[in-house]
N, C-alpha and C positions, 0 to 999 in steps of 0.2 A: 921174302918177307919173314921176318924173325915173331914165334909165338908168343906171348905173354901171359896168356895163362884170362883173357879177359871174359866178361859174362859171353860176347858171342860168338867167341871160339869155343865156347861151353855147348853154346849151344848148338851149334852145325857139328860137334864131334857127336852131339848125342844121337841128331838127325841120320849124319852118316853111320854111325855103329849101327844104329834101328836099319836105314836102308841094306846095310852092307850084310844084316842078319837076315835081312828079307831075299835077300840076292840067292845065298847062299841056302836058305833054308824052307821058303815058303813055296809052298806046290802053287802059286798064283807065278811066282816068277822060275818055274821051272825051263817054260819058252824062250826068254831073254839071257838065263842063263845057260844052256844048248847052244845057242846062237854066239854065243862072249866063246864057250869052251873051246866050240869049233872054229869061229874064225881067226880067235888066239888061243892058239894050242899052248904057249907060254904063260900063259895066264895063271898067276896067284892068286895075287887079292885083285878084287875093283870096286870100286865106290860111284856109288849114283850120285853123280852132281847134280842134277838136275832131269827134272821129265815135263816137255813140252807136249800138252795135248793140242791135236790140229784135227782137221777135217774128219779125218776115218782112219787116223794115224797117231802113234803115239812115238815121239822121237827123245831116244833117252842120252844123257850124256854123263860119260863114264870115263873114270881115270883108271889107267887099264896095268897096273903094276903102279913103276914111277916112271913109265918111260912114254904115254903120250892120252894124250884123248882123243876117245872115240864115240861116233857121233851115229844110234844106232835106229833106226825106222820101221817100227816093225807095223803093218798093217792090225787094228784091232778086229776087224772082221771075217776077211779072208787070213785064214792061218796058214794056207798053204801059198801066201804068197812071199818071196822072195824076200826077206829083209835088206837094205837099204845101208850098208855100211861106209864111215869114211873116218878119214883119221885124223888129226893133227897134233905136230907137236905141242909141247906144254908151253914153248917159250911162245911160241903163234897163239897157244888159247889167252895167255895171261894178257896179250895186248889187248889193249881197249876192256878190260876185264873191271868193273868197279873197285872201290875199296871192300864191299863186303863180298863180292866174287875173288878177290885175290886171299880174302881172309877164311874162306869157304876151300880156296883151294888147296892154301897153306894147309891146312887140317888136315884135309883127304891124302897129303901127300905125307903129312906124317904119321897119320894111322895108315898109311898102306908101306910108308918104311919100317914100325914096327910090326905089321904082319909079318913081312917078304924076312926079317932076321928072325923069327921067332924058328 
């Protein structure tokens, strides 16, 4: 998907900048970020697409450089329990993916190609 520059590519680059500075910097996401360093040791940048809250579970999804999404579970109450990881490629997440989930991803993948040359 080619970018244009439109109001809500504006707006999910904003979203993602704010998540991707919270990733990086806020002592509330220090746990998720431990978990990203370690189980990809290659890891750059990543951008939170998305965070599903479930039962006693918070499952986040994350573009993990430009090379796949990962799909990450981390228990909110017990911390010492095990996180929950899985992976898939990008060409596998975009299927069935909406028009403003393919326009959300386009984003993430170009703010994480101008990280990864910076």
């Amino acid at each position: 998907m080619e970018l244009i520059g439109s109001m809500t590519e504006q707006y999910y680059r904003e979203q993602l900048i704010k998540f991707n500075s919270s990733l990086f910097h806020d002592h509330s996401m220090k746990r998720l970020l431990g978990i990203i360093q370690q189980a990809f040791p290659g890891m750059k940048t990543a951008y939170i697409l998305g965070i599903t809250p479930d039962q006693g579970e918070d499952i986040y999804t994350i573009l993990i450089n430009n090379d796949f999404i990962a799909y990450i579970e981390l228990d909110r109450y017990h911390l010492e329990t095990e996180p929950m990881i899985e992976t898939k490629p990008i060409k596998d997440y975009k299927r069935g993916l909406s028009r403003i989930g393919q326009i959300q991803l386009a984003v993430a993948m170009d703010l994480a190609e101008k990280n990864l040359n910076e």
